[in-house]
Backbone of each chain as ProteinMPNN parsed JSONL, in Angstrom:
{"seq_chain_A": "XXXXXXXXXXXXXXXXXXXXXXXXXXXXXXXXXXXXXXXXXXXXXXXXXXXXXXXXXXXXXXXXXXXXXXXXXXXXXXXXXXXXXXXXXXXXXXXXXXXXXXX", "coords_chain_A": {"N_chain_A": [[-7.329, -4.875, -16.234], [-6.852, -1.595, -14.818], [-4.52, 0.3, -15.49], [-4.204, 3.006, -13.861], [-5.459, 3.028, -11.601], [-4.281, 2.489, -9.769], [-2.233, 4.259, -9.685], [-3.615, 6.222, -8.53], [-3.838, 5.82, -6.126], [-3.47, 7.363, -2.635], [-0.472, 8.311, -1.727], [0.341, 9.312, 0.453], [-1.404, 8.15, 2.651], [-1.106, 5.491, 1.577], [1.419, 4.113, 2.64], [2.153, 1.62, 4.567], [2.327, 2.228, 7.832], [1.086, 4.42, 8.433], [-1.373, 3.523, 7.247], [-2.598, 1.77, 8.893], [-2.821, 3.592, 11.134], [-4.226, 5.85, 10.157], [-6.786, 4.143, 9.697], [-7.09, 3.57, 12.395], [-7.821, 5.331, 13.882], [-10.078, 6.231, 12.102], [-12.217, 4.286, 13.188], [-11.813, 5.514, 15.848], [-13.092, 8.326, 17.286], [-11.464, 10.026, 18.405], [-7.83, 9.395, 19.8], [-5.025, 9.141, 21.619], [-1.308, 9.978, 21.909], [0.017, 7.768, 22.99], [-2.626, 5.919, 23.669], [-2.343, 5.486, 20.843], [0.43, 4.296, 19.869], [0.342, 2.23, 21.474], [-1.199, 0.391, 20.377], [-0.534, 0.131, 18.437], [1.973, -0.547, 18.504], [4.368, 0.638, 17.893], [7.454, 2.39, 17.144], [8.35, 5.325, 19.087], [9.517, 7.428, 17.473], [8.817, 6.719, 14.956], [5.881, 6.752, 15.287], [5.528, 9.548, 15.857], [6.812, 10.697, 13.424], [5.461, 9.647, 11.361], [2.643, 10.682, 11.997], [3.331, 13.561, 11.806], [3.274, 13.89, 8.924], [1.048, 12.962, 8.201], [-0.536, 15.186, 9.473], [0.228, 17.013, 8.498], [-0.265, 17.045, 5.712], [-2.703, 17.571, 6.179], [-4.73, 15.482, 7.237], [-4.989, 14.684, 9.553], [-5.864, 16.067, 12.86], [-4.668, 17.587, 15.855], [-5.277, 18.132, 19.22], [-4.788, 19.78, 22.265], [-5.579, 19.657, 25.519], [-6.768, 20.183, 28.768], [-6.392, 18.453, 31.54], [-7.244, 17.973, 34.784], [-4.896, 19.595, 35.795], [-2.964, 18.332, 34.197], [-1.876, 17.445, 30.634], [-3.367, 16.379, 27.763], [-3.0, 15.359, 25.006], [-4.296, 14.926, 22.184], [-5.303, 12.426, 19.046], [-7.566, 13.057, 15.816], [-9.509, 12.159, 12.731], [-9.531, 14.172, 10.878], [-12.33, 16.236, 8.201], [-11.416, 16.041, 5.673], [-9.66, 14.512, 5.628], [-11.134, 11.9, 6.29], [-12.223, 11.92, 4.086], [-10.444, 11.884, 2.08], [-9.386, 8.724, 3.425], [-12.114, 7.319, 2.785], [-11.562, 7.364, -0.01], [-9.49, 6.346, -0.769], [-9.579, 3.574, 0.343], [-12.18, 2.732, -1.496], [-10.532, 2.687, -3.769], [-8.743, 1.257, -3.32], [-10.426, -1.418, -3.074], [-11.566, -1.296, -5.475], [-9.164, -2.096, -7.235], [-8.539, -4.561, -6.048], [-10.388, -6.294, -6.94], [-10.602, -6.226, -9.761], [-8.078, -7.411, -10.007], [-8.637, -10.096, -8.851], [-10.501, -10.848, -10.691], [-9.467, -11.209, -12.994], [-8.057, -13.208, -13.008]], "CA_chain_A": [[-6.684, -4.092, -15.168], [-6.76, -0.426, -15.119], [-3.219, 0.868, -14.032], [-4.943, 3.968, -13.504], [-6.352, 3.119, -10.319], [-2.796, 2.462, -8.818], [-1.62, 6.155, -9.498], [-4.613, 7.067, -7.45], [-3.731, 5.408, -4.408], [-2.481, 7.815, -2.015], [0.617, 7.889, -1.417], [0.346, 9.332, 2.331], [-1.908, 7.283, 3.236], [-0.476, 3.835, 1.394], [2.382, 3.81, 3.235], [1.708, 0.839, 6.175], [2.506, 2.528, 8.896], [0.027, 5.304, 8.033], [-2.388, 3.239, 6.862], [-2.981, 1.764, 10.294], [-3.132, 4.725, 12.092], [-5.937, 6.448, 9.673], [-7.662, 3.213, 9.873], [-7.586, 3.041, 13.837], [-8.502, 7.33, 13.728], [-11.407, 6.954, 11.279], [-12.896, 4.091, 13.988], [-11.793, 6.104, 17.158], [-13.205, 9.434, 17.27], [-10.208, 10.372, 19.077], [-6.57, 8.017, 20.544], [-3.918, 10.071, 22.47], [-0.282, 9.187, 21.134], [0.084, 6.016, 24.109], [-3.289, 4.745, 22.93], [-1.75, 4.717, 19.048], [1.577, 3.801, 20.164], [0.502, 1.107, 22.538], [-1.962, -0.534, 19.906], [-0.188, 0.11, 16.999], [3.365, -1.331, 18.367], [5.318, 1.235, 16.904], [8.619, 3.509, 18.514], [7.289, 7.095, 19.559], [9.861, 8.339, 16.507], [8.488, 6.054, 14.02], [4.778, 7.485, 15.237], [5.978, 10.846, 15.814], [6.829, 11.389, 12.188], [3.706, 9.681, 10.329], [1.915, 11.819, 12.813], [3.472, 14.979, 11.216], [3.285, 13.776, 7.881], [-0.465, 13.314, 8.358], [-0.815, 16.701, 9.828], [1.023, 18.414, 7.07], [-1.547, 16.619, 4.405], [-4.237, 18.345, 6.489], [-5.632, 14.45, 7.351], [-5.047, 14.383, 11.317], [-6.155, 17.132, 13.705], [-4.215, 17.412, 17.339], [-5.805, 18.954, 20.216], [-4.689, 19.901, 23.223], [-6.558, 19.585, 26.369], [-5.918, 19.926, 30.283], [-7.611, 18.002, 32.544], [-6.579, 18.047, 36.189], [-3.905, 19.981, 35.669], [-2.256, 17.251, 33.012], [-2.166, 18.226, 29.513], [-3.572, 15.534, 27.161], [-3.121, 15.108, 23.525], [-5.555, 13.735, 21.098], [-4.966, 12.939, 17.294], [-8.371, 12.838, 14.971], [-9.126, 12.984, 11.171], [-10.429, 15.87, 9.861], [-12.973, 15.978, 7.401], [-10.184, 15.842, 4.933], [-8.538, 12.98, 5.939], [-11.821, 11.058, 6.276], [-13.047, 11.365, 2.847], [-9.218, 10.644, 1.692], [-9.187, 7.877, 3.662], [-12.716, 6.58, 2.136], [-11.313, 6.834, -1.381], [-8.301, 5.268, -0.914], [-10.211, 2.742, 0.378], [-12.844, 2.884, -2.694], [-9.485, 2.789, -4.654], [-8.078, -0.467, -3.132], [-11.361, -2.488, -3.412], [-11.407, -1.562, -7.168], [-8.049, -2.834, -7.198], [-8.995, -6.01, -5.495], [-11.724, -6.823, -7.084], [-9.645, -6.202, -10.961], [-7.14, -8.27, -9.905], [-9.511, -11.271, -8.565], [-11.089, -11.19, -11.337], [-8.294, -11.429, -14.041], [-7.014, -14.37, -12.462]], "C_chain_A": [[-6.499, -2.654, -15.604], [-5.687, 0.443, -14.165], [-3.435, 2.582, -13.583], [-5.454, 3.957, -12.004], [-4.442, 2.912, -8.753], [-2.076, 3.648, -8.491], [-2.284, 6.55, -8.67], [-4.523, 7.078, -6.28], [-3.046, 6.483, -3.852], [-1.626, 7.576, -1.479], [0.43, 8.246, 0.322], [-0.523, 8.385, 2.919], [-2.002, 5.587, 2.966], [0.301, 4.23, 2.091], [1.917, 3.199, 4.674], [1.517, 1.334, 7.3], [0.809, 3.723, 9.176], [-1.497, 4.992, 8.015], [-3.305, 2.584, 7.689], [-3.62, 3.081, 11.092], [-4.444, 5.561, 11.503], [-7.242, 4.865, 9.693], [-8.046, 2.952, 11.542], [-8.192, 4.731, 13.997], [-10.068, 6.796, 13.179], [-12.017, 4.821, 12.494], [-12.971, 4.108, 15.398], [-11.979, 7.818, 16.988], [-11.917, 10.417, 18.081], [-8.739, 9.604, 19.276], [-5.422, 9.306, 20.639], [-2.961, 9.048, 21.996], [-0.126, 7.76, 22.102], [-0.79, 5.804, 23.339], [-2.577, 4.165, 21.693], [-0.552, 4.154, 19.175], [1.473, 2.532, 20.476], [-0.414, -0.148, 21.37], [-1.161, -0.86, 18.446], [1.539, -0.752, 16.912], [4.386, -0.364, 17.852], [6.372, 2.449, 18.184], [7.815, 4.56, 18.048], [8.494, 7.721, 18.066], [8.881, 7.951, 15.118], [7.065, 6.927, 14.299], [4.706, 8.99, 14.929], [5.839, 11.201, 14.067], [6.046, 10.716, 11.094], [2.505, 10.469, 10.887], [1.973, 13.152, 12.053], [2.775, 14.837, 10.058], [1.702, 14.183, 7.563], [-1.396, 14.764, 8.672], [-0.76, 17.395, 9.081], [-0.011, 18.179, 6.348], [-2.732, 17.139, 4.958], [-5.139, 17.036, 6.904], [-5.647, 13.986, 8.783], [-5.053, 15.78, 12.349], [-5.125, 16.986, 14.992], [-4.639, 18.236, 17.9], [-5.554, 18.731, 21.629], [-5.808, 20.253, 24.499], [-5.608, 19.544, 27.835], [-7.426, 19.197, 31.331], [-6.447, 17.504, 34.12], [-5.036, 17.926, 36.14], [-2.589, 19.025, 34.442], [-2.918, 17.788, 32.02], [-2.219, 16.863, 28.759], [-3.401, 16.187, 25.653], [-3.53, 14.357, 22.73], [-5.574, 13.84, 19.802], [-6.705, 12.482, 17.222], [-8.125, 13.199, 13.773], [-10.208, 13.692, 11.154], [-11.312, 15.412, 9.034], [-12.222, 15.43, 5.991], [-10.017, 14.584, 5.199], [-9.58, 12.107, 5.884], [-12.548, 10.686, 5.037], [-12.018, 11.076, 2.0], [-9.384, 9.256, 2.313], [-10.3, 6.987, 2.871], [-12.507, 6.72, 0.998], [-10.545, 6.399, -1.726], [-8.874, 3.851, -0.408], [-11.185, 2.11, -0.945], [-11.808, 2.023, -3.796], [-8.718, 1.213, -5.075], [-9.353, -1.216, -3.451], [-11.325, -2.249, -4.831], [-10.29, -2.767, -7.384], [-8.006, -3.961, -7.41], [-9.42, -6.905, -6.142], [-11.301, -7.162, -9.081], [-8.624, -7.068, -11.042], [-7.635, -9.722, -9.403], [-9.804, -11.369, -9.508], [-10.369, -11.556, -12.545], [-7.801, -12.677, -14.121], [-7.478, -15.712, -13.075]], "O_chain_A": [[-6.007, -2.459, -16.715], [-5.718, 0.948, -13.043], [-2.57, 3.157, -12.922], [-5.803, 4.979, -11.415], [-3.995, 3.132, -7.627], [-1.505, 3.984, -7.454], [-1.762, 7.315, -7.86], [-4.903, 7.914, -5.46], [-1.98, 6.753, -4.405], [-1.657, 6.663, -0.652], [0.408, 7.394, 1.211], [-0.056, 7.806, 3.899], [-2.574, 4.718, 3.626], [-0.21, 5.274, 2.497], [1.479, 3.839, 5.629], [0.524, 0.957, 7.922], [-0.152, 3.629, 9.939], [-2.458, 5.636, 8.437], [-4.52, 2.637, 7.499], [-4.764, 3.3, 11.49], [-5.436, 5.863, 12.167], [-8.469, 4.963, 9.697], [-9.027, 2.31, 11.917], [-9.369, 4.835, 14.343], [-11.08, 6.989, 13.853], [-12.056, 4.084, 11.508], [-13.636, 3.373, 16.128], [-11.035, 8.498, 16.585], [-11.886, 11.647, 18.037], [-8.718, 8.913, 18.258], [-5.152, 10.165, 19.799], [-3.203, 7.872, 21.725], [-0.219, 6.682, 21.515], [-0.424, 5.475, 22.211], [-2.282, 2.994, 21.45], [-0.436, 3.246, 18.352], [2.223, 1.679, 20.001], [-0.282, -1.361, 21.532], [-1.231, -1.817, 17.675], [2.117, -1.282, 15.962], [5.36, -0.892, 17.315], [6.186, 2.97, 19.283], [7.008, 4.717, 17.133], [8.001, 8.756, 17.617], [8.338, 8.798, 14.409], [6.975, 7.897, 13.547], [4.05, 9.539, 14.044], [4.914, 11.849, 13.576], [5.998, 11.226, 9.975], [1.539, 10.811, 10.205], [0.969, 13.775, 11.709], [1.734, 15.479, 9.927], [1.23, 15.166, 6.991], [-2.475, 15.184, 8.254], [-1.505, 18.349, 8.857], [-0.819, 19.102, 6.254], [-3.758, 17.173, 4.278], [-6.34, 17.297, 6.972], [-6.276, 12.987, 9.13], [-4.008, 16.425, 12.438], [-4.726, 15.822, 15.001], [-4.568, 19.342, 17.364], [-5.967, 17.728, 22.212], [-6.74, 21.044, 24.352], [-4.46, 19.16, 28.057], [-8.615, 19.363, 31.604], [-5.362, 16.942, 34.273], [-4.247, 16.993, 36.292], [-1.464, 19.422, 34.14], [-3.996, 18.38, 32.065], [-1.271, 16.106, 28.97], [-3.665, 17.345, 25.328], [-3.169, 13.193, 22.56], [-5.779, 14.91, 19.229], [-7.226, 11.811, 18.112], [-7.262, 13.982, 13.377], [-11.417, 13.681, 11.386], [-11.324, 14.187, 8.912], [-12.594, 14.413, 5.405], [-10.579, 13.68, 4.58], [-9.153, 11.11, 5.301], [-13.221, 9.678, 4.823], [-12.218, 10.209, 1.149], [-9.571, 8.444, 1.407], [-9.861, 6.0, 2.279], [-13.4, 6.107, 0.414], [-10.49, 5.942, -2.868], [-8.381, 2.912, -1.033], [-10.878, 0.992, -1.36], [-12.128, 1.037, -4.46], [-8.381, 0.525, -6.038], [-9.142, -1.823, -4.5], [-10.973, -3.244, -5.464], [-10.482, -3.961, -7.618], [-7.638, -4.531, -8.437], [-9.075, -8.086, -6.103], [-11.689, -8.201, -9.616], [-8.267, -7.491, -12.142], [-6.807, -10.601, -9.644], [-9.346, -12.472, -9.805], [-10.941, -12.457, -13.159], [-7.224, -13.174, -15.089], [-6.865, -16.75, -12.824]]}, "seq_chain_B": "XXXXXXXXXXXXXXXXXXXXXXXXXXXXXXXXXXXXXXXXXXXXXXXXXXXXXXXXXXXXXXXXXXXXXXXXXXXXXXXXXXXXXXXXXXXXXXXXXXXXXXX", "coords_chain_B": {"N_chain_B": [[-10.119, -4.519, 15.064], [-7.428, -5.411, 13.537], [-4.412, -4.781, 14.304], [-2.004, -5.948, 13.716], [-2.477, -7.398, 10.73], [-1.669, -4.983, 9.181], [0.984, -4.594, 9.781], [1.652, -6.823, 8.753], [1.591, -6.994, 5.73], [3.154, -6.991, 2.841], [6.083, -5.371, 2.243], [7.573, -5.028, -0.234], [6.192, -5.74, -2.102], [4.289, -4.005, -1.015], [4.363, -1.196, -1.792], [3.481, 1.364, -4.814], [3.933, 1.521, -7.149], [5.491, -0.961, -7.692], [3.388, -3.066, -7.324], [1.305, -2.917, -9.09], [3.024, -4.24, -11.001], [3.342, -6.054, -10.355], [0.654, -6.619, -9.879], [0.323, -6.66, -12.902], [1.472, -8.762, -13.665], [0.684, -11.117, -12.624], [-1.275, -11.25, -14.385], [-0.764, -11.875, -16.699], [1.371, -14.313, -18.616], [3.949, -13.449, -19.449], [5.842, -10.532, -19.693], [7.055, -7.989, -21.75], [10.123, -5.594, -21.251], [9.569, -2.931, -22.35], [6.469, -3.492, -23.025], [5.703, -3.262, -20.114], [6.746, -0.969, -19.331], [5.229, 0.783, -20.831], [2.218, 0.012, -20.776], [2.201, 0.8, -17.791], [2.835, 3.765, -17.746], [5.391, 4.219, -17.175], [8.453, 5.524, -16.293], [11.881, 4.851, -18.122], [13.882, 4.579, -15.802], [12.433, 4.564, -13.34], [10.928, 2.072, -14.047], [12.96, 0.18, -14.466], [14.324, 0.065, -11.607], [12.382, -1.047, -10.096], [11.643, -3.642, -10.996], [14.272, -4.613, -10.39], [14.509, -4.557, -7.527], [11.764, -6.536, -7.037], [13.093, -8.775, -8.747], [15.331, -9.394, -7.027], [14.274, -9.964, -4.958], [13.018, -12.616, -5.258], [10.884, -12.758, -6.827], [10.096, -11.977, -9.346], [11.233, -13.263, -12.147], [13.745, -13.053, -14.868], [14.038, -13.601, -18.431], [15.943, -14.265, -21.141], [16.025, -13.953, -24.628], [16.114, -15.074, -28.162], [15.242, -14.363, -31.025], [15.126, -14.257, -34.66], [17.68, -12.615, -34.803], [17.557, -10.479, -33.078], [17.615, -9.851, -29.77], [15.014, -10.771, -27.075], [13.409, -9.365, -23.68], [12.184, -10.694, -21.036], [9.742, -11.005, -18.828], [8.626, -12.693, -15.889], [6.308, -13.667, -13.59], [7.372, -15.899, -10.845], [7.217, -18.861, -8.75], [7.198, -18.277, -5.934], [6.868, -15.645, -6.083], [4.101, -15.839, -7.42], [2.929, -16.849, -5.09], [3.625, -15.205, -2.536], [2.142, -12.888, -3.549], [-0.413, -13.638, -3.818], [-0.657, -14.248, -0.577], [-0.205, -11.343, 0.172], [-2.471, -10.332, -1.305], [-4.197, -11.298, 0.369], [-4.226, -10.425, 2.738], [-4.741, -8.084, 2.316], [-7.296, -7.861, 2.02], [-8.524, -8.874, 4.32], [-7.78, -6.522, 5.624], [-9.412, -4.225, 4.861], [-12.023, -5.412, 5.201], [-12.481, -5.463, 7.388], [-12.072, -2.917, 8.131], [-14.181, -1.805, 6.846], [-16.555, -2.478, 8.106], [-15.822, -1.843, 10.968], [-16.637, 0.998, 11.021]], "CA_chain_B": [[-9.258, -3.888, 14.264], [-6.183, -6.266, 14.043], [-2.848, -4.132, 13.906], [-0.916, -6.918, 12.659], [-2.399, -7.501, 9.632], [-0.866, -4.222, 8.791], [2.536, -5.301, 9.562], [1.793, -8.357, 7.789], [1.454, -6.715, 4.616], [4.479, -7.105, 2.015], [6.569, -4.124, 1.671], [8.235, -5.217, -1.671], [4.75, -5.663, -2.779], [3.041, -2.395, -0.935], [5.108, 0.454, -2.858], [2.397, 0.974, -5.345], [4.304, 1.288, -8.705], [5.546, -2.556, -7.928], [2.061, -3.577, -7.058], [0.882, -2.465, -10.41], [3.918, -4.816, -11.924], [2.467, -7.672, -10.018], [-0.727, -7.432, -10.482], [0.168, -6.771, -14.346], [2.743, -10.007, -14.546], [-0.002, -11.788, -12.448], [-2.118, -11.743, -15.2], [0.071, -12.149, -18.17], [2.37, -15.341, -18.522], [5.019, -13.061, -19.797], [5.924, -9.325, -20.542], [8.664, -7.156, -22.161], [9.971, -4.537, -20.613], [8.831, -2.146, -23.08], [4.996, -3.952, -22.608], [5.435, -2.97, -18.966], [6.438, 0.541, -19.54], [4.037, 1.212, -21.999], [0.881, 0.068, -19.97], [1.71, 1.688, -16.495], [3.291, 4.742, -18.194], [6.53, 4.736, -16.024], [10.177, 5.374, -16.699], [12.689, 3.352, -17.562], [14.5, 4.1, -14.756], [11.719, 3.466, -12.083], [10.143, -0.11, -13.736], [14.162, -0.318, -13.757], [14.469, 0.089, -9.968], [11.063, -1.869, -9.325], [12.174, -4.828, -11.07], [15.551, -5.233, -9.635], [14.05, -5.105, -6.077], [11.366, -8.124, -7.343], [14.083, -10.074, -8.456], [16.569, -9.927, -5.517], [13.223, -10.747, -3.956], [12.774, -13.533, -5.692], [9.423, -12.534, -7.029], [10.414, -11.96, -10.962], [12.168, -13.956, -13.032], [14.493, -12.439, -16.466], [14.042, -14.278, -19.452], [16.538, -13.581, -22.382], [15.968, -14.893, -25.74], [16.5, -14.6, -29.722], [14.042, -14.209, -32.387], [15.609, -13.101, -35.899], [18.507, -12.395, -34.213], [17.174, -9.611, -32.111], [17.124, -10.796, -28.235], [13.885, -10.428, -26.468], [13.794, -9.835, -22.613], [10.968, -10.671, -20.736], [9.63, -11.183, -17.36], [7.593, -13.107, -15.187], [6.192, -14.132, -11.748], [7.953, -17.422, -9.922], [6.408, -19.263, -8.212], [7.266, -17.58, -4.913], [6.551, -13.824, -6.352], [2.708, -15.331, -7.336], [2.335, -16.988, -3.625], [3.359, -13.937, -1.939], [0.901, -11.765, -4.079], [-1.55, -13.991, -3.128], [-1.093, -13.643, 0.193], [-1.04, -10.01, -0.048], [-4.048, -9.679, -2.111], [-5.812, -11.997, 0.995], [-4.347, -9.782, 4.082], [-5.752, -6.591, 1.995], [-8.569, -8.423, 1.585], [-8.832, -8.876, 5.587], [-7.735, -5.454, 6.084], [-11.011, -3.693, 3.911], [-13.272, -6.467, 5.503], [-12.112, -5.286, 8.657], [-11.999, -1.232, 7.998], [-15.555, -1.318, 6.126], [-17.067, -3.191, 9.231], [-15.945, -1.229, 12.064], [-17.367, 2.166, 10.718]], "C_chain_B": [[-7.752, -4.744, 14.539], [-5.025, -5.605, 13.42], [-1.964, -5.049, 13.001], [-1.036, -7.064, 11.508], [-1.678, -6.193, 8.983], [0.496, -4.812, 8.087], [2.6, -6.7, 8.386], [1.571, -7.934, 6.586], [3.072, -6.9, 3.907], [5.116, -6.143, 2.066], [6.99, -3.844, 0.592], [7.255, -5.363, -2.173], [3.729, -4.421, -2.976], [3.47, -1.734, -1.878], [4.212, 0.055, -4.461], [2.809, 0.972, -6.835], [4.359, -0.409, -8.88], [4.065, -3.739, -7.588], [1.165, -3.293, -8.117], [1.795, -3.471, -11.454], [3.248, -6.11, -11.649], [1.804, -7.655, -10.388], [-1.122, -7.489, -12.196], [0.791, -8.447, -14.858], [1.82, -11.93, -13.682], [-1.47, -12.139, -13.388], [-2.127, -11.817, -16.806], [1.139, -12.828, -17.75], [4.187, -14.665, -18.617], [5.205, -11.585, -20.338], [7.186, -8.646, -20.782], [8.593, -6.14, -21.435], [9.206, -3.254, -21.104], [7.037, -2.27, -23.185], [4.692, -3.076, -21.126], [5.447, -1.516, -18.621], [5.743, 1.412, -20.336], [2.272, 1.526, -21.578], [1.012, 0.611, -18.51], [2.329, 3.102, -16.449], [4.702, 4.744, -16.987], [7.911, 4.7, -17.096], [10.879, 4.712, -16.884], [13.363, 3.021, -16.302], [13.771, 3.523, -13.377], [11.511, 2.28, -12.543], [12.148, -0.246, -13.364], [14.325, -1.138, -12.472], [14.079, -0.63, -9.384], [11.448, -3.336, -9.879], [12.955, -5.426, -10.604], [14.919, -5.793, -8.362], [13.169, -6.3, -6.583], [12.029, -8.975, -7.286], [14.685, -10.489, -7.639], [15.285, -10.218, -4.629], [13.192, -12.272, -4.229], [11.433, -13.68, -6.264], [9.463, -12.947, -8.754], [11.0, -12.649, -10.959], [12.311, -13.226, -14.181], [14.315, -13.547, -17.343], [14.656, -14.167, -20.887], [16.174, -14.668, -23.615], [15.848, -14.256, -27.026], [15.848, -14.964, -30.71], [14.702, -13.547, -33.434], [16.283, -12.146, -35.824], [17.994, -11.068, -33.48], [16.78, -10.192, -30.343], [16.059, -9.654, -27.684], [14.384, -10.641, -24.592], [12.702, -9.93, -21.975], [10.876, -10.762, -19.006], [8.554, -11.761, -16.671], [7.167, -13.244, -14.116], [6.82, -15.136, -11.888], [7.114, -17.482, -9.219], [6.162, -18.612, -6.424], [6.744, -16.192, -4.7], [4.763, -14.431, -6.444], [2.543, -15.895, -5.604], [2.152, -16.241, -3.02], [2.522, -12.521, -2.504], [-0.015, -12.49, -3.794], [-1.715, -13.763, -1.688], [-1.425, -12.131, 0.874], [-2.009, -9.787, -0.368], [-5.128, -10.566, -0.557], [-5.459, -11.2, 2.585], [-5.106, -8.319, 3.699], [-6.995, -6.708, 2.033], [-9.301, -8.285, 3.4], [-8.919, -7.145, 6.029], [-9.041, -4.511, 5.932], [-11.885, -4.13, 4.389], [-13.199, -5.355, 6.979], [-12.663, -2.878, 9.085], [-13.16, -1.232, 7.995], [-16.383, -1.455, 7.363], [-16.868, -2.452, 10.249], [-16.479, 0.002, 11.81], [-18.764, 2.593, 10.868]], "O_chain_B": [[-7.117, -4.678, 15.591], [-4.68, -5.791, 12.253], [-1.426, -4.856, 11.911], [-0.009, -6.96, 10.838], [-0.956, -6.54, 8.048], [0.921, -5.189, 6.994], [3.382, -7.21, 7.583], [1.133, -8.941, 6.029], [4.059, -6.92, 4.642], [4.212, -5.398, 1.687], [6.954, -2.685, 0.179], [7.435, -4.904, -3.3], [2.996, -3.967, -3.855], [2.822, -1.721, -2.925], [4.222, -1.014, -5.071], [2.072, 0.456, -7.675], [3.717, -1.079, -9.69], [4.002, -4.965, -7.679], [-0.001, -3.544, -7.813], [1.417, -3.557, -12.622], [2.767, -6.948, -12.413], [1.628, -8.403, -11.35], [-2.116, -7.967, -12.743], [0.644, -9.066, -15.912], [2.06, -13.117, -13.901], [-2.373, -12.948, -13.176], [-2.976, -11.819, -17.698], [1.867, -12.423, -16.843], [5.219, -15.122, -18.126], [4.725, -11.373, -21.451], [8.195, -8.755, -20.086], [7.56, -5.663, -20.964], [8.387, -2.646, -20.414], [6.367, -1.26, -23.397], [3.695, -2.368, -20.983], [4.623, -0.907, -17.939], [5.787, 2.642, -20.381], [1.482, 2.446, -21.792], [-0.051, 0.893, -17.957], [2.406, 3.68, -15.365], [4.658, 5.45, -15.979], [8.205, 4.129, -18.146], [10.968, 3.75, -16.121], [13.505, 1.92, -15.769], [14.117, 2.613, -12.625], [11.764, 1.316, -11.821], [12.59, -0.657, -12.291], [14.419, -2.347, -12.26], [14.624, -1.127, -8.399], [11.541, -4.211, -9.017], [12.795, -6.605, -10.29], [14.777, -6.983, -8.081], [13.854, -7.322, -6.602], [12.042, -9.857, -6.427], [14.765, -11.679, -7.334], [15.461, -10.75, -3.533], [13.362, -13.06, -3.298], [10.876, -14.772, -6.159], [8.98, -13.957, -9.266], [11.549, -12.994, -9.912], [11.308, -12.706, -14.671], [14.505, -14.627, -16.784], [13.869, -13.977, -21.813], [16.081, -15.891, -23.517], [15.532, -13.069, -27.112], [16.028, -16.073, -31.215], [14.921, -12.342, -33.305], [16.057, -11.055, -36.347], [19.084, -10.527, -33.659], [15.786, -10.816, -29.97], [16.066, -8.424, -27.725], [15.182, -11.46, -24.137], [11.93, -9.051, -22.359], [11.785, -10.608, -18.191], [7.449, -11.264, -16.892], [7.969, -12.736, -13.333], [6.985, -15.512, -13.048], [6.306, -16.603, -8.919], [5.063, -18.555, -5.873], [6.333, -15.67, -3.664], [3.967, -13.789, -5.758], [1.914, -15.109, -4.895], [1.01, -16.02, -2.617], [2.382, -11.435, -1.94], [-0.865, -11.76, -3.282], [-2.731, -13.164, -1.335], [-2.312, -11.773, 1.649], [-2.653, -8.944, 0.255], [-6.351, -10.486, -0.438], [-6.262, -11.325, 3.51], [-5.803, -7.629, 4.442], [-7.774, -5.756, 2.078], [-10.363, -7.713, 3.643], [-9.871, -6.623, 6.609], [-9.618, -4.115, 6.944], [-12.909, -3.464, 4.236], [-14.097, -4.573, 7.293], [-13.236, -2.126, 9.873], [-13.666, -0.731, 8.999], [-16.971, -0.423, 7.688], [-17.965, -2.203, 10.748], [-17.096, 0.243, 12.848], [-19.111, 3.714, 10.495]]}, "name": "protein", "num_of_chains": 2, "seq": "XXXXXXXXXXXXXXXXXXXXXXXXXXXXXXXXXXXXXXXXXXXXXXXXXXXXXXXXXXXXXXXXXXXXXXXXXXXXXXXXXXXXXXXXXXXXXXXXXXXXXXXXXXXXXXXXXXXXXXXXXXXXXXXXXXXXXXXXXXXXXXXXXXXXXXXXXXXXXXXXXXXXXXXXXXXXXXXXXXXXXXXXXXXXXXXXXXXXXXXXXXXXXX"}
């Protein structure tokens, strides 16, 4: 086991709540806060502020849009956020796969 | 993409310092504290912190004992702490299957 690979994990993007939401982002090129809300189960504060969090780290875009006269809002990840997200991914299958095998 | 498995992840397990204790005490019968802070370089006061929560989980077990009069303290999984790392290690396992696949 190499506890090395555990430091690596990101922390913004381990945290559950998070880790959903870049996982439903990086296979929806887009989801307006209802879609992520409504799929993800979660209160609009609870989204609201892994939303920021994500923003701040530079790993979720928001873009405003108007369409017939309604103003939509759409989260995506950034380039950023998508090649964090595939090495925290990377990160955990090591993990996985170190700890299966130990056993 | 199944949201739940999210939720269904451990939380006393996610936080990634104590997920580094598991998967160290899941593959050693028994370690000192000083073993444990040695190989994942941490503080005393975090493994501190991270242990307590295990135990009041019921995950760890304390083990005191006396060798040439010096007491040893040790620590292990229960039987409850390895079940629930197993099923963690098999919803992460879903989760990754699941991530890699929809992309």
């Amino acid at each position: 086991m190499n506890p090395e690979h555990f430091q690596q994990l990101d922390r913004v993007i381990h945290e559950k709540g998070r880790l959903a939401i870049m996982a439903l982002l990086a296979a929806n090129p887009q989801l307006s806060f209802t879609e992520l809300r409504d799929i993800l189960n979660m209160t609009d504060g609870n989204l609201t502020s892994h939303l920021k969090t994500l923003q701040y780290e530079g790993y979720v875009a928001i873009t405003k849009t108007f369409e017939k006269n309604r103003s939509l809002t759409t989260y995506s990840l950034t380039d950023k956020g998508r090649n964090a997200f595939e090495k925290y991914l990377n990160t955990l299958e090591q993990i996985l796969k170190e700890t299966r095998r130990q056993k």
